[in-house]
C-alpha positions in Angstrom: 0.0 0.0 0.0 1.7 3.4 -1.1 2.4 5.8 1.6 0.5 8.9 1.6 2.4 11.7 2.4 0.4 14.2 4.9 -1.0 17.3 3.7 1.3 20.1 4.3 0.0 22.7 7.1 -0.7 26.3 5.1 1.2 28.6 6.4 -1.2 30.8 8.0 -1.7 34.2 6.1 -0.1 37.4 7.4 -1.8 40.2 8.6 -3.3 42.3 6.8 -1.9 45.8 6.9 -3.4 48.4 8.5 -4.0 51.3 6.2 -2.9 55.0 6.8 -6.1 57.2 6.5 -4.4 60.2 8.8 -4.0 61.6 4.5 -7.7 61.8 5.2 -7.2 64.1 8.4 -5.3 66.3 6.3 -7.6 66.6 3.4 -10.6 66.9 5.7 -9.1 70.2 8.0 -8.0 71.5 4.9 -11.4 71.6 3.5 -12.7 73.0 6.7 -10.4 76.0 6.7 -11.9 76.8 2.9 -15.4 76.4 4.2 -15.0 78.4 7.1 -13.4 81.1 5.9 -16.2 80.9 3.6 -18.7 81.1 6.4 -17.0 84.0 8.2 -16.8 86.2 5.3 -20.7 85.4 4.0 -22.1 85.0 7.3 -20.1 86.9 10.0 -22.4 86.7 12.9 -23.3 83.1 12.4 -19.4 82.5 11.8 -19.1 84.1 15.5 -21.4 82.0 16.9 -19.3 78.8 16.3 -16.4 79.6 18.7 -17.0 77.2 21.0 -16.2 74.4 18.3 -12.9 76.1 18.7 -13.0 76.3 22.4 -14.0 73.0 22.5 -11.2 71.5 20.4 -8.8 73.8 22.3 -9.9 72.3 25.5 -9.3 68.6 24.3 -5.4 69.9 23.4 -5.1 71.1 26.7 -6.4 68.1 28.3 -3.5 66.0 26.6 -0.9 68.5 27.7 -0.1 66.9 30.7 0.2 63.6 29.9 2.3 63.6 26.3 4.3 66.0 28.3 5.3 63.3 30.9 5.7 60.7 28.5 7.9 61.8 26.2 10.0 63.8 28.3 10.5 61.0 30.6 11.0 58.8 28.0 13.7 60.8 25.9 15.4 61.4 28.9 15.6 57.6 30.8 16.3 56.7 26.9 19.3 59.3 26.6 22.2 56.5 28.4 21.3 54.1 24.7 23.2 56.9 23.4 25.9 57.0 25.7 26.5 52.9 24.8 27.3 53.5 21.5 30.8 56.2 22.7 31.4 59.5 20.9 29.2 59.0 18.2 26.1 59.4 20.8 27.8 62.0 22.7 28.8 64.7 19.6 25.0 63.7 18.3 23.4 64.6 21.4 25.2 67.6 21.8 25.0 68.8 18.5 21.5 67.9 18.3 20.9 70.4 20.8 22.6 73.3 19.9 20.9 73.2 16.2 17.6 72.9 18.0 18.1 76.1 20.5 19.5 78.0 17.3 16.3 77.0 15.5 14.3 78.0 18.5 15.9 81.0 18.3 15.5 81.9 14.8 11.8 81.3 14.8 11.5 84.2 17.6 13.9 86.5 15.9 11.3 86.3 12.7 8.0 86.4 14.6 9.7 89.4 16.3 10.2 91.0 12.9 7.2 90.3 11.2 4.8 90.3 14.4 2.5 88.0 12.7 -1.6 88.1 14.0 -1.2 91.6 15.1 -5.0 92.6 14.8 -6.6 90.2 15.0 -8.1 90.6 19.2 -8.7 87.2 19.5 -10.4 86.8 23.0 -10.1 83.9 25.2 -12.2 81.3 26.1 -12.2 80.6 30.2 -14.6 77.5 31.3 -14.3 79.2 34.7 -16.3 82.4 33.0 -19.5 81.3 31.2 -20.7 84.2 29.1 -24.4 84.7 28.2 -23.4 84.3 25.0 -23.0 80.6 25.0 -26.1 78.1 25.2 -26.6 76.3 28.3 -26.4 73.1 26.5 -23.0 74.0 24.9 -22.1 74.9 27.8 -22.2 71.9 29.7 -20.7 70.1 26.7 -17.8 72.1 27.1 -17.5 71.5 31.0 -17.4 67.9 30.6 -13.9 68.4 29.4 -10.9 68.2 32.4 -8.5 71.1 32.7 -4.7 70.2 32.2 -2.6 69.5 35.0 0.2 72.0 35.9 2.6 71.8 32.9 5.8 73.2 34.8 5.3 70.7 37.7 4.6 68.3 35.3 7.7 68.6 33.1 9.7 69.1 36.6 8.4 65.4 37.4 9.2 64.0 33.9 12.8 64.8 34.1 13.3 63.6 37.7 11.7 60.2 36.7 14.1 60.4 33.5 17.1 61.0 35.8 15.6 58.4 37.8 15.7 55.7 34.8 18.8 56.7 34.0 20.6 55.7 37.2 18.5 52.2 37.6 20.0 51.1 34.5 19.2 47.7 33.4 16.9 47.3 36.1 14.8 50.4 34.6 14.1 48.7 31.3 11.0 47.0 32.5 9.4 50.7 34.2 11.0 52.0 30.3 9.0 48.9 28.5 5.8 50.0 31.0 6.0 53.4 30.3 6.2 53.2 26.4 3.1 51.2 26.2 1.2 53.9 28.8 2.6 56.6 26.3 1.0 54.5 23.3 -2.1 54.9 25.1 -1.7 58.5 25.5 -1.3 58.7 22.0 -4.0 56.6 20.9 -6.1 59.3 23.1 -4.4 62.1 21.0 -4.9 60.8 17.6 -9.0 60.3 18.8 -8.5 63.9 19.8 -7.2 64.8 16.1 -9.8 63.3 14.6 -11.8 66.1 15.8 -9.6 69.0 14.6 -11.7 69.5 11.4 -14.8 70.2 13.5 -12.6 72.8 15.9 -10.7 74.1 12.7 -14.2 75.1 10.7 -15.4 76.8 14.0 -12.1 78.3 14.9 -11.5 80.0 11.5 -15.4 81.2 10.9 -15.1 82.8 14.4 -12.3 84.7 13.7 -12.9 85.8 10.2 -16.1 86.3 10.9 -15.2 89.1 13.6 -12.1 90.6 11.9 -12.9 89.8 7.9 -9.9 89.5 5.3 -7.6 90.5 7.7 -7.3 87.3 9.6 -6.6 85.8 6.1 -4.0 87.9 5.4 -2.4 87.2 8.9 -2.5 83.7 8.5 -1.3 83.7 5.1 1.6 86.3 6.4 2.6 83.5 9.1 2.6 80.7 6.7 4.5 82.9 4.0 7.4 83.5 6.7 7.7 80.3 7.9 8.4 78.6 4.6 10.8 81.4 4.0 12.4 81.0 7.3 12.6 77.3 6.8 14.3 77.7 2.9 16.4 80.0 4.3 17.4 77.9 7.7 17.9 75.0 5.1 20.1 77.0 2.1 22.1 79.5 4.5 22.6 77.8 8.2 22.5 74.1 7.3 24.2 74.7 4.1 27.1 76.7 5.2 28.2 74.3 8.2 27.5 71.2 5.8 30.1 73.1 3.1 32.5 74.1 5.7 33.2 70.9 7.5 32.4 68.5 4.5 33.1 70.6 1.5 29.7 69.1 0.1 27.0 71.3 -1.2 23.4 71.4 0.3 21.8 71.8 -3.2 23.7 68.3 -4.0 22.1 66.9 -1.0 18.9 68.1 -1.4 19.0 66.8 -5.1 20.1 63.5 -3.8 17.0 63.1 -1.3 14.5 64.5 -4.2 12.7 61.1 -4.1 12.7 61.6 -0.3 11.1 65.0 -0.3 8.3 63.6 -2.5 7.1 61.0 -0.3 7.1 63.6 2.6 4.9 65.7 0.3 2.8 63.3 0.1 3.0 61.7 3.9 3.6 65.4 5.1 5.3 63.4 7.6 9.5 62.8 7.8 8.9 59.4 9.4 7.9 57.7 6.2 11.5 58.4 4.6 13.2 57.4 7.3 14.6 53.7 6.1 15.1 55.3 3.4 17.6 57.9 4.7 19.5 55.2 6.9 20.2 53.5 3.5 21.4 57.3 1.4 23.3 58.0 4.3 25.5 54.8 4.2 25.6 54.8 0.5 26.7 58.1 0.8 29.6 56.7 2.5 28.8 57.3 6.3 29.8 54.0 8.2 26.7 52.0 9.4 27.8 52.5 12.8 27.0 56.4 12.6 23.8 56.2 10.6 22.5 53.7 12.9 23.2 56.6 16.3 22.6 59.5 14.5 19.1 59.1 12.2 17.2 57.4 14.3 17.9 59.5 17.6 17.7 62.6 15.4 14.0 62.1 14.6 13.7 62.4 17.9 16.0 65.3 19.1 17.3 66.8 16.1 13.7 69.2 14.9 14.8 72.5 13.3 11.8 73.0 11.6 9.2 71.7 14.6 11.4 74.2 16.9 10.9 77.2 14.1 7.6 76.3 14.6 6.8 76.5 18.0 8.2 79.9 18.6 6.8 81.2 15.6 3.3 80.1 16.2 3.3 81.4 19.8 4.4 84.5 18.9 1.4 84.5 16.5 -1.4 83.3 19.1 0.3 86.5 21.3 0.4 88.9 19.0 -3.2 87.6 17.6 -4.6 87.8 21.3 -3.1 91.5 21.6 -0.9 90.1 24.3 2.6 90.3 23.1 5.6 88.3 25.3 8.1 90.5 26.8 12.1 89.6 26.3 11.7 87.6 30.1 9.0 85.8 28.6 10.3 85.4 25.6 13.5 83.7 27.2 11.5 81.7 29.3 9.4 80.1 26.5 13.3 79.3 24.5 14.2 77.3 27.8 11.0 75.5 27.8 10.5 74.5 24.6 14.4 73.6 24.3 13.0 70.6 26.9 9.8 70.2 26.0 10.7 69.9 21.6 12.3 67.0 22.2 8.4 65.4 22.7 7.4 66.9 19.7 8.1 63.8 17.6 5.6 61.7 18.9 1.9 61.1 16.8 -0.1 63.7 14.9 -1.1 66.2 17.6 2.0 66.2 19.6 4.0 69.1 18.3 0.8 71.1 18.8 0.0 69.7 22.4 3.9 71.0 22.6 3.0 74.2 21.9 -0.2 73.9 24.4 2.0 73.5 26.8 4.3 75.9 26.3 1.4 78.8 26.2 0.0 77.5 29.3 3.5 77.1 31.0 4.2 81.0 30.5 0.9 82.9 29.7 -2.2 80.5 29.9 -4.8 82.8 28.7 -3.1 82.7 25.2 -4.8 78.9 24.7 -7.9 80.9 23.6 -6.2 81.5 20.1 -4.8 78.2 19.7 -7.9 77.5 17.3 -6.5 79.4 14.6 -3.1 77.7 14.4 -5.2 74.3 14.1 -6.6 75.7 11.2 -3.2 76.3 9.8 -1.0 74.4 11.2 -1.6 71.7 8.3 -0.3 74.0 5.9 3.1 74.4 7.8 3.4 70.5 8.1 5.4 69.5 4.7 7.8 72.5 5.3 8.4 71.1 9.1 9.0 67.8 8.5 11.1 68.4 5.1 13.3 71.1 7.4 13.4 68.3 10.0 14.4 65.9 7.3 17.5 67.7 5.7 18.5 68.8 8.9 19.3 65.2 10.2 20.9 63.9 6.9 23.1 67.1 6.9 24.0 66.2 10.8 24.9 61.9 9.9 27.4 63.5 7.3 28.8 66.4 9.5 28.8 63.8 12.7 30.1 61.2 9.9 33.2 63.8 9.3 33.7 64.6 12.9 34.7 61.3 14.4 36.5 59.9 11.2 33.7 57.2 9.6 33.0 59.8 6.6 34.8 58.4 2.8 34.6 62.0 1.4 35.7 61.3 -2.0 32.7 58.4 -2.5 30.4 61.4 -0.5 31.4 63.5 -3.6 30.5 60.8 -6.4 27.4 60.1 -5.1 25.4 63.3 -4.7 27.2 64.7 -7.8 25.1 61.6 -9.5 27.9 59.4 -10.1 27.7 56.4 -8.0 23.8 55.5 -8.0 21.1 55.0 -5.3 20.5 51.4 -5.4 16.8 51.0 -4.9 16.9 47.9 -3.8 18.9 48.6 -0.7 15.9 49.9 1.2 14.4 46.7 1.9 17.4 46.0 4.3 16.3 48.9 6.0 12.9 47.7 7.1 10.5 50.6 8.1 7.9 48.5 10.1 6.7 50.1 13.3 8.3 48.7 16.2 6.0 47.0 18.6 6.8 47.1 22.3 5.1 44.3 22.8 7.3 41.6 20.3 10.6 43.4 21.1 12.9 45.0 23.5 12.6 48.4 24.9 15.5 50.7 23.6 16.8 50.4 27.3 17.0 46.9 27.3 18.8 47.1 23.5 20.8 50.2 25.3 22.0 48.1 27.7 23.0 45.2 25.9 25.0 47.7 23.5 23.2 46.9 20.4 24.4 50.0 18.3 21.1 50.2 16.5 18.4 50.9 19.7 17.8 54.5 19.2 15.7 53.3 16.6 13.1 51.5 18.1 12.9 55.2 20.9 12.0 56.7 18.1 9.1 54.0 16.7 7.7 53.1 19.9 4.7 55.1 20.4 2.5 53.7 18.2 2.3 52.0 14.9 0.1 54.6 13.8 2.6 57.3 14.4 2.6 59.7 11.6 4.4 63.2 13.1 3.4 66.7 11.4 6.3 68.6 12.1 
């Protein structure tokens, strides 16, 4: 009797994978700016009327202030010692990751200083503690359901003393690390629900305000977006490209050429995290050694953000100026010291770099929340020039940090963004991109401890596998 071989066990069949619709997000508070600008102009006193969808969406933001802020600070900072395992490299990235953030910080005042963007617009507040007979009861009581925030100062004070704290537990920290990036996925889970919403807050937000101050509020917008691509061109071309020639001898307009393919799927994403395997694999075809693109990308997505940091000063000097409360120099100061910390959580999921900015209004002037419904309205239209700013900035920082400690081949640096030596396509496959789940693999600490040269880049994936940062 012939043998009959067994029936082979199907494989079972993978996972289907979960589509992207935060493009959808995008389109949909684009469209609401449109219509209600459209309202406001047409129907000013019925545009007025729908500031508390404004309110309202402004109140969710600040409800998430307090936890993102913990999060991520107390993550980046208990993450930090990964950084220190992998020697110099980390160090000279950390540090220089820094100082380009504080000079972006910088610049973004220095231009909102010159331009005073939103002057005009008396934008008034909205204070859940004041109900005005203006608003319906029902609404009302729809908008006290909301929380408050918790103290952001305190708040960040903790996060960094449980960083430190992380720090100096070492090993034994990587299961508190492990416990907090999944409470920080859940945070922002919460935040991208929040998001969802920003359409609704954006139509009200923008009818309000055009509605009370007409084509001028347009034209302040439009003036804030207008100088923040400029300032961002200009951060890219003169700052970035300067350092990148004087210590390389390479040209910015070569790199930029180079990461074309790049910029177009950022378009299109308006988010830097979808070209980030694809960056790892330029950068070591440009001829930086593995063992620096491995430090330097992935941590810089986290704490290398020129163009979030241009942002965030820029856009609260706006909601100042547009609430006819302007920040003195003090204040001023003390809003560059805060969001030098608080940035670095700016690369988390879509929401984040604005609950950054929440936070920072509410650490120094509270009552300036009220105009924070406006920049929702815009702050989609400032997302591709973020995250492309953020983008060149960390592939000019591999090759200047490449140069620095000796694992940069110049000459093949040369051949390859003068078009020379070509991009291998096929090499991006090596490079993954999948979102890292805490739950299958280590923690970055645990990785960090056990000196595997490549953690920092599951820090900067760990939030959530939706994460899709509009910087």
């Amino acid at each position: 009797m012939a043998h009959t071989p067994p029936a082979e066990t199907s494989a079972p069949p993978a996972p289907a994978e979960k589509k992207d619709r935060t493009h959808w997000l995008y389109i949909a508070v684009i469209a609401s700016v449109v219509l209600g600008a459209a309202v406001g102009l047409l129907f000013p006193e019925f545009g007025k009327s729908l500031k508390p969808l404004g309110d309202g969406f402004v109140s969710l933001i600040k409800m998430m202030i307090g936890p993102v802020i913990f999060c991520t600070i107390a993550l980046g900072v208990g993450s930090i010692a990964k950084a220190a395992t992998v020697g110099r490299v980390g160090g000279i990235a950390l540090a220089y990751f820094m100082a380009m953030s504080t000079f972006a910080l910088a610049v973004g005042l220095v231009v909102g200083n010159l331009i005073h963007p939103g002057e005009g617009l008396k934008l008034t507040p909205y204070d859940p503690n004041k109900p005005t007979a203006a608003v319906d009861g029902t609404v009302q009581f729809l908008l006290d359901i909301i929380p408050g925030s918790l103290p952001v100062l305190p708040t960040l004070f903790v996060a960094l003393l449980v960083g430190f704290a992380l720090q100096q537990m070492g090993p034994a920290g990587a299961p508190l690390l492990r416990g907090l990036t999944l409470i920080q996925g859940v945070v922002f889970r919460i935040l991208m629900m929040v998001m969802w919403v920003a359409p609704i807050g954006a139509f009200g937000a923008i009818a309000a305000v055009v509605g009370s101050t007409g084509w001028s509020a347009i034209g302040a917008m439009a003036l804030l977006m207008g100088a923040f691509y400029l300032t961002c061109i200009a951060f890219i071309v003169v700052v970035l490209g300067t350092i990148l020639k004087v210590v390389t001898g390479l040209s910015i307009l070569s790199l930029m050429k180079y990461l074309g393919r790049e910029y177009l799927l950022i378009f299109a994403t308006s988010s830097s995290e979808a070209a980030l395997p694809r960056l790892i694999a330029k950068m070591e075809h440009a001829g930086v050694d593995k063992s620096v693109v491995g430090v330097t990308v992935p941590t810089g997505y986290s704490f290398n953000l020129d163009g979030t940091a241009i942002y965030l000063t820029m856009a609260a000097l706006f909601v100042s100026n547009a609430m006819g409360a302007e920040m003195n120099l003090g204040e001023q100061i003390g809003l560059l010291v805060f969001m030098i910390i608080a940035s670095k959580g700016a690369a988390g999921v879509t929401g984040a770099g604005m609950a950054t900015l929440a936070a920072g209004l509410e650490a120094h002037r509270p009552e300036l929340l009220g105009g924070m419904g406006v920049i929702v309205g815009i702050d989609k239209f400032m997302s591709e020039a973020r995250a492309l700013t953020d983008f060149t900035g960390n592939a000019v920082a591999t090759l200047l940090i490449g140069r620095w400690v000796g694992e940069l081949d110049g000459e093949r640096a040369r051949r390859v963004l003068s078009g020379e030596l070509k991009f291998d396509e096929a090499t991006v496959a090596g490079h993954g991109g999948a979102a890292h789940d805490p739950q299958q693999s280590p923690t970055v600490a645990e990785q960090a401890y056990e000196g595997h040269p490549d953690s920092s880049l599951n820090f900067t994936m760990a939030a959530d596998g939706d994460r899709n940062p509009t910087r």
